[in-house]
Phi, psi and omega in degrees: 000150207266110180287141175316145153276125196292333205295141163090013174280324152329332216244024161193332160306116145242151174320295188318353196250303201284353183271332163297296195300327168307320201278329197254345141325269201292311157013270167275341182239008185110128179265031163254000176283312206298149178182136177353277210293330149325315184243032158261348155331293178295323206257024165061042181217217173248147144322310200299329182282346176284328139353316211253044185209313182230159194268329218177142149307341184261006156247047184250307206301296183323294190294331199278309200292298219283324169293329171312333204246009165280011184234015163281120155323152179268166187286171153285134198262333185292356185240164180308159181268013162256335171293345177271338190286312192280331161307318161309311207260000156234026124320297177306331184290305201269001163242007131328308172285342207269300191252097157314332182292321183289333148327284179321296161306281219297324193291301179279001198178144207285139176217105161204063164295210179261348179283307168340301171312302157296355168271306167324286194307326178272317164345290172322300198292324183319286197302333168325257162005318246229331181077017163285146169339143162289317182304318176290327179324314179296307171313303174331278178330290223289332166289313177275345166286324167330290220264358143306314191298314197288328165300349184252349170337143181294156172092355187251354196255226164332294210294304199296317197286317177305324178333299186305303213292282185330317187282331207318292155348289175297324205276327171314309190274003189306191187256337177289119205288301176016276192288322177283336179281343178251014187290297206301352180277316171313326199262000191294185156060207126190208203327291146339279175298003136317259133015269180331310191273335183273336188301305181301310184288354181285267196314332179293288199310313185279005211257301175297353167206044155326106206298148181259000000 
């Protein structure tokens, strides 16, 4: 079998070409498809040429989820800072959701490029600003970005919530007094407006102990 020919690839390899095709990888197949080799394939070269650009797949995984995250807005400084905290982070939520793959990285393996980064630092500085303490400033982010990600996981959104609906019935009758007595809550709303609603009561607690 005819290996790609390397010659002339300068004249078209960039980090930027390998990180789209990863990213149009994990799309259509699964971010357990992306691979070296697979994607010197696609881009018509050698590994070695992939090489002189990313250290490893896993900071190609890395570069794909940090670029993804150039496409949040950033918060806004001009509005109060829970409301710019709660815009950010379900801005991030929905675009977390729209690429699962991209879910899927920030869940498995450490992302603190440069967009990452630049999302921190003004997050941070809101609370800073705000005269919180650094350490909670930090707690803060770092609990709502958690607890965004795990709202964006595949299994966690919409489908899961039509489940409940779809269940409802059975789960009303189940025998756990608990659970049958809170069943119509699981299918109320829906998903989005969860999220949202649990996001808000997140953010209102550190809101509550806010330096005044």
């Amino acid at each position: 079998m005819t290996q790609p020919a390397e010659h002339g690839y300068r004249n078209f390899l960039s980090l930027d070409a390998i990180i789209a095709e990863a990213r149009a990888v994990a799309d259509t197949e699964g971010l357990e498809a992306v691979s070296m080799r697979v994607l010197a394939k696609r881009l018509s070269c050698t590994p070695r040429a992939l090489y002189r650009h990313v250290t490893d797949k896993d900071e190609v995984l890395e570069l794909l989820a940090d670029r993804a995250l150039a496409d949040v807005p950033a918060p806004r400084a001009e509005v109060p800072w829970p409301t710019a905290l709660a815009e950010f982070f379900t801005a991030m939520r929905a675009r977390l959701v729209a690429s699962p793959s991209v879910a899927q990285i920030v869940a498995q393996q450490p992302v603190a490029g440069p967009e990452f980064r630049r999302h921190a630092e003004r997050l941070v500085g809101l609370l800073l600003d705000a005269g919180f303490q650094p350490d909670v400033a930090v707690e803060a982010v770092v609990a709502l970005a958690q607890f965004t990600l795990g709202a964006s996981m595949p299994g966690t959104g919409q489908r899961l919530h039509d489940t409940y609906r779809a269940r409802q019935p059975d789960l009303a009758s189940d025998a756990r007094p608990a659970l049958s007595h809170v069943t119509r809550h699981f299918a109320a709303g829906d998903a989005d407006a969860r999220f949202g609603a649990a996001l808000r009561r997140l953010i209102r607690a550190y809101e509550e102990t806010a330096p005044s």
